[in-house]
C-alpha positions in Angstrom: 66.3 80.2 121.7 69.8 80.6 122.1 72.5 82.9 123.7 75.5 84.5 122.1 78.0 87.3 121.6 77.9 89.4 118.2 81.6 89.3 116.7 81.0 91.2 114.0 78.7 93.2 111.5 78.3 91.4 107.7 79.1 93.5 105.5 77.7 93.0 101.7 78.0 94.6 98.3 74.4 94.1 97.0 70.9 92.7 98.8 67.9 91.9 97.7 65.3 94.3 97.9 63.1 92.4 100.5 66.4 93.0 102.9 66.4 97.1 102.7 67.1 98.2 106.3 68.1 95.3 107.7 71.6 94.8 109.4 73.0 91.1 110.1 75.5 90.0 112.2 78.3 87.4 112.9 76.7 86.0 116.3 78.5 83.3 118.4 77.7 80.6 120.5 79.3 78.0 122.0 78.8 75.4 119.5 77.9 77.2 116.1 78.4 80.6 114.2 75.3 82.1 113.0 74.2 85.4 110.6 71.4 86.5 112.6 69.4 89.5 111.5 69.3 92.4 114.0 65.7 93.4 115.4 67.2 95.6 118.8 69.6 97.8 117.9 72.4 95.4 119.2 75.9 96.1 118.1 79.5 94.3 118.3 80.4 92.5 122.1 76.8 92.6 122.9 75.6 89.2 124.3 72.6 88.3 122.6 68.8 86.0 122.2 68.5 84.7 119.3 65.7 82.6 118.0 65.9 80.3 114.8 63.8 78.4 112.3 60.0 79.0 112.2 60.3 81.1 114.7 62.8 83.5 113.5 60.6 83.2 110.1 57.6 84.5 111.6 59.0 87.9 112.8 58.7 88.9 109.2 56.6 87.7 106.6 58.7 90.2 104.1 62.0 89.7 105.0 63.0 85.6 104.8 65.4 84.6 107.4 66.4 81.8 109.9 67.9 83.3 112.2 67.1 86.8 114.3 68.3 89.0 117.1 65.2 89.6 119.7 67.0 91.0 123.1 70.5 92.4 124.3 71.2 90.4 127.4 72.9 92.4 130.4 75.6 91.4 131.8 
């Protein structure tokens, strides 16, 4: 797991099909900038959890992705 702060929404012109509904975000932490898919309803300056790897890839078995938003932290 790992902590950041969302710095902005990624905006697209097309997705794939299996991504409908789905919003992704610029997340940072200290050592990395991730695209995380957004599970929570989270939305720009909120400090995040994120999980990655198999373990982000087994929230959804429809929607492939390595990275995923699973709480807003409070302050």
């Amino acid at each position: 797991m790992k902590i950041g702060t969302i710095s902005g929404k990624v905006t697209y012109l097309r997705k794939a099909p299996c991504l409908a509904g789905e919003n992704f975000f610029l997340v940072d932490t200290r050592t990395e900038q991730l695209v995380a898919a957004d599970l929570v309803g989270a939305t720009a300056g909120d400090r995040v959890l994120l999980v990655t790897g198999q373990e982000a890839a087994r929230l959804s078995l429809e929607t492939p992705m390595d990275a995923a938003i699973v709480a807003i932290l409070e302050e």
